[in-house]
N, C-alpha and C positions, 0 to 999 in steps of 0.2 A: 092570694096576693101577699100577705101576710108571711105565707109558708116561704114565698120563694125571696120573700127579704131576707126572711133570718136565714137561709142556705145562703145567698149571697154572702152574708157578713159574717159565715161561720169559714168559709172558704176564702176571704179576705185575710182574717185572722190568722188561718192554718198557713197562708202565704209569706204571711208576715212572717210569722215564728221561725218557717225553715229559713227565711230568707238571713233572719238575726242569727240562727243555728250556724250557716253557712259560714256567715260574715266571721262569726267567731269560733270557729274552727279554720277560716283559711290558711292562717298564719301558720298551724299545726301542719296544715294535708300537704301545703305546699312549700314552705320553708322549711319547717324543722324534719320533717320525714324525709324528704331527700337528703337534706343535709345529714342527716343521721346513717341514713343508708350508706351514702358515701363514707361516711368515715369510718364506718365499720368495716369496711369493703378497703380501705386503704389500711386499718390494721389489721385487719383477721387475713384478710385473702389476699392481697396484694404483695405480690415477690419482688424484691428492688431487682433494680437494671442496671449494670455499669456501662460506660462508655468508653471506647478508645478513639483516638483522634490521631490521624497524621494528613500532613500536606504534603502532593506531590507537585512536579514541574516534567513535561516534556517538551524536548530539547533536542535539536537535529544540528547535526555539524554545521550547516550553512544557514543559521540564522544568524547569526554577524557576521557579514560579507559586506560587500563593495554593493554587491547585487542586489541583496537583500534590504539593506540598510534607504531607508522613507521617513516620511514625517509620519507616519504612525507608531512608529517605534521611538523615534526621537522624541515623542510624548509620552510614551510607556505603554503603548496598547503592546499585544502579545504577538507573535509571528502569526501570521493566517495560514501556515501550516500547522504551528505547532498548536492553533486552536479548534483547528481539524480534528490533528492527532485525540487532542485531549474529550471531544464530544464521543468517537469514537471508542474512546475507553471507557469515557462513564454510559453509554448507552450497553457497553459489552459487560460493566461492571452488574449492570441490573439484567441480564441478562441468561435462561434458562442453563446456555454453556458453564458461565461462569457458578451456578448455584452447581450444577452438576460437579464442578474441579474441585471446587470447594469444600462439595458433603464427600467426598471421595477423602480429602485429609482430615475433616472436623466431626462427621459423622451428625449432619445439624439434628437428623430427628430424634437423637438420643442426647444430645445437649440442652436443645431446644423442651425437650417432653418435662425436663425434671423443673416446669413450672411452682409446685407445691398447690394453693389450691387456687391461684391465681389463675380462673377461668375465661378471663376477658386475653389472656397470653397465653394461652396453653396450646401450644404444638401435636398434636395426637400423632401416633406412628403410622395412623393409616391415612394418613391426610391425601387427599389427592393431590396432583401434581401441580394444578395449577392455584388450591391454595398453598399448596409448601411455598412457592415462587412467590407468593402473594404473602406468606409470612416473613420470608427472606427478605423481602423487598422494604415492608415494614421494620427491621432489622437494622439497616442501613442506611447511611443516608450521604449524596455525592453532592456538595456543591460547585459549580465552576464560578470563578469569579474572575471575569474579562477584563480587571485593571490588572492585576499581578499576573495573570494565567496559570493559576492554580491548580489543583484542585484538592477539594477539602474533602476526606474519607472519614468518615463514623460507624462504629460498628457497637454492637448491643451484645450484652449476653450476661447470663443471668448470675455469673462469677467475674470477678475481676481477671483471671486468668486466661479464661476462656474468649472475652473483649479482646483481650490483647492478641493472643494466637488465632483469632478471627481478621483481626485487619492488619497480623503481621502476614498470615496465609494469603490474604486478597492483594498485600500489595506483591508478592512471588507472584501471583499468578498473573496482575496488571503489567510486572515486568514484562514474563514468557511472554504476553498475549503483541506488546510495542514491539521486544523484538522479532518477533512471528512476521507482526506485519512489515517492516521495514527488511528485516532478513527477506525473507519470502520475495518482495521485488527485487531485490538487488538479487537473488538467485535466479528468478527469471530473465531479468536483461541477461546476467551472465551468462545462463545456459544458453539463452537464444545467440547472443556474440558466439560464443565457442562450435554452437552449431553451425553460422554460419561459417566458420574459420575452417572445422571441418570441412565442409562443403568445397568451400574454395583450394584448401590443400590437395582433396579429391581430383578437383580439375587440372591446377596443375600439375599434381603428377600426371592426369593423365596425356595433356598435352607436350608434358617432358618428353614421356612416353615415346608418343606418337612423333616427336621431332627427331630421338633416336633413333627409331625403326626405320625413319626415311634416309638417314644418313647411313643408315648399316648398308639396305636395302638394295641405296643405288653407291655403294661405295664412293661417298662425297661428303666431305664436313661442310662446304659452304658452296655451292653453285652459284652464288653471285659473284664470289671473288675469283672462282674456277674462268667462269664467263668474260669476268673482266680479263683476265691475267689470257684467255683465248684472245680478244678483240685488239692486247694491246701486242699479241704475237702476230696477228692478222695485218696489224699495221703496221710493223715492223718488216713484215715482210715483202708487204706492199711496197713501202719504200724501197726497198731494196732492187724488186720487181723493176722500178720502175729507172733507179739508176742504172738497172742493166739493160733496160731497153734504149737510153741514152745512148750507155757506152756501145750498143749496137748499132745504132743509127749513125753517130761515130765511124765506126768501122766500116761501113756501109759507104761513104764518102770516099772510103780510096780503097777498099777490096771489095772485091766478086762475092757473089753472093753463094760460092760454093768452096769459099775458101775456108780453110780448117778454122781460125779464130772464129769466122760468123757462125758457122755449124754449130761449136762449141758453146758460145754465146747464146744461141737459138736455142738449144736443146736447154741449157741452163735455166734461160726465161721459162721454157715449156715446165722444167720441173719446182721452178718457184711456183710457178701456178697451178700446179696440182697439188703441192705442198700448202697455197692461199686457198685452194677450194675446199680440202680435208679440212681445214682449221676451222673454215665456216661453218661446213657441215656439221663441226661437233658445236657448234653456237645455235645454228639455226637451220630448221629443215620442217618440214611438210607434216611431216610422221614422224613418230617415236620420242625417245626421252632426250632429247638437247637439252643442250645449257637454258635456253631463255625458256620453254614450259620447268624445269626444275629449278629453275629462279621462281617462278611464277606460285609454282606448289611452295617450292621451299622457304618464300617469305610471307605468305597465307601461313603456313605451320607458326614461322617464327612468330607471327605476328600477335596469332593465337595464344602461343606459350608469355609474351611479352604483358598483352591483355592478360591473363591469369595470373602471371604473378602482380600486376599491379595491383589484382583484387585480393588478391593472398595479402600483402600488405597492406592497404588498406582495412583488412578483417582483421590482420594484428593489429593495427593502431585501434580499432575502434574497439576490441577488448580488454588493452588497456584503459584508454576511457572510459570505457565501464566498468570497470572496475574502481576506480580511481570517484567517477561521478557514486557508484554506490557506495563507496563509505565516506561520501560527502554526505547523502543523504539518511544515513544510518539514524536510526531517532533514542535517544534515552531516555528511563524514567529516571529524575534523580527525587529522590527523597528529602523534601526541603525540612519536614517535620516529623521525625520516627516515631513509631505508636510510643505509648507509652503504658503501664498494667494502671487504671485505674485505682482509688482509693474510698474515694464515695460515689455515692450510687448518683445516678441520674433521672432515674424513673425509680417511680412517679414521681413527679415533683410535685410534692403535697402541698407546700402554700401556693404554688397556681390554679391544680385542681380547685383546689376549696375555694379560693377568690373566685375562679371565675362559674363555679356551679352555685355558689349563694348571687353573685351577678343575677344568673340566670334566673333562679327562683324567685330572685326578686323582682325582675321584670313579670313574670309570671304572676306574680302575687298584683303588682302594682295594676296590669293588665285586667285581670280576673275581680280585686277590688273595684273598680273604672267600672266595668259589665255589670256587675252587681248594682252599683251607684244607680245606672244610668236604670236599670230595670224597673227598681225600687221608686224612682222619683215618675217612670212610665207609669205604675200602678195608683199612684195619688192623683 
């Protein structure tokens, strides 16, 4: 009984001691050793970082219009095209294309590599692709800001030189990329216009075509005014016809009906009226090519050729409109704020690290003292 008290209270005691051991070394394990690490780590290995900064704006011919113009804009929000435009570019700026155009001019993994011993930044040359993109990305940094419609470019690099020809390269390539895209539609509507216009010139000539062959063909430039110009000989003659059967009946009243004027008169009548039946004949008959079937054909063709050219101009008009609507909509990046080569570094920013890793330790510390307390008053 005896034996298991004093084991009791020699295990009591050993409790204690580490427990005071602990207390009084915390401050050491957890404050001053990290904080110590850190700061050897921000002067021995730690490579500065400069920064380059510029602000762009895009900008399309028709955001101050008649059309355009709202009470979103009359409060200063940004065109909702041109706020389109601009996500687009910063999702294409962070994007595997854009890393690829870029180490094409800048050559990142051989800029990037020359970290010194700063291993928490060090770019290795063999790095796979989807860290290199994940370092670039780190590298960079796009803000858009939907009062002004912005956007804010930053770029890193481990020379003030190299910042600079970093985000003066990215903003050439965010140009190419705007006008790509706005180029690129307006070549499309174009080329489809022109195709159509094609198309349509096709037709009519070939309905030109087809209204000359029919004219060669049957040797006639107009069958309707052929036809007309028969019907008003038709009638004319008719009349005529008809004054001589007058002046016969006339004659008829006081000569025999085998007297030389009525013969003469008769036979006359007889050859108006073979003269009025040929005329008709060439107007209208049963069979073969008359006037009114090659009226019939010949204003079918014109009709045709009249339809095509109205579409022929119309596909001219409507490729000057498009032309005219695409470099309405043509988009610009303008440059509101040009890089500039940096002068001091940006990274690391030493009095924030440090402020906020003794933060940290000390909640750690204040935490871990609190567990200790509360164990310690458990064991009494």
């Amino acid at each position: 009984m005896k034996a298991n008290l004093t084991v009791s209270r020699l295990r009591h005691c050993f409790s204690a001691v580490s427990l005071a051991s602990i207390q009084q070394h915390l401050a050491k394990i957890i404050i001053l050793l990290p904080m110590a690490l850190l700061i050897i780590y921000l002067v021995i290995f730690s490579q500065p970082r400069y920064m380059s900064e510029s602000k762009i704006a895009i900008k399309r011919s028709d955001d101050i219009t008649r059309n355009s113009l709202n009470v979103g804009l009359l409060l200063g929000a940004a065109n909702p095209g041109s706020v389109e435009d601009a996500l687009y570019l910063k999702e294409y700026i962070n994007s595997p294309d854009m890393l690829f155009a870029l180490d094409q001019q800048l050559d990142f993994r051989e800029a990037f590599s020359h970290s010194g011993l700063d291993f928490f930044n060090h770019l290795s040359k063999k790095a796979s692709t989807e860290r290199f993109l994940q370092y670039y990305r780190n590298r960079i940094k796009v803000i858009w800001d939907d009062k002004t419609g912005l956007l804010d470019i930053k770029t890193q690099g481990f020379t003030p030189e190299f910042a600079l020809r970093f985000n003066t390269a990215l903003l050439k390539e965010s140009e190419r990329f705007i006008n790509e895209l706005s180029h690129r539609i307006a070549r499309d509507q174009l080329a489809f216009a022109e195709a159509e216009l094609d198309k349509y010139r096709l037709r009519l000539n070939a309905s030109t075509a087809e209204l000359l062959a029919y004219q060669n063909s049957h040797n006639i430039l107009d069958p309707e005014a052929q036809a007309q110009a028969a019907s008003a000989l038709v009638n004319t003659l008719t009349a005529q016809k008809i004054q001589m059967e007058a002046e016969l009946r006339n004659l008829l009243t006081y000569l025999r009906d085998d007297a030389t004027q009525v013969v003469s008169l008769r036979n006359a009548i007889a050859a108006m009226q073979a003269q009025i039946d040929n005329e008709k004949s060439k107007i209208t008959a049963p069979q073969g090519d008359k006037l009114n079937r090659m009226t019939v054909d010949f204003d079918e063709i014109k009709s045709r050729v009249a339809f095509d050219n109205e579409l022929f101009k119309l596909a001219q008009s409507s490729i000057e409109k498009t032309r005219v609507e695409a470099a309405r909509k043509l988009k610009v990046l303008s440059v509101i704020s040009s890089p500039q080569q940096p002068q001091e570094t940006s990274f690391p920013n030493t009095p924030y690290l440090i402020a906020c890793w003794l933060l940290v330790c000390c909640l750690m510390f204040g935490t871990l003292k609190l567990l200790l307390a509360v164990i310690e008053d458990h064991r009494d």
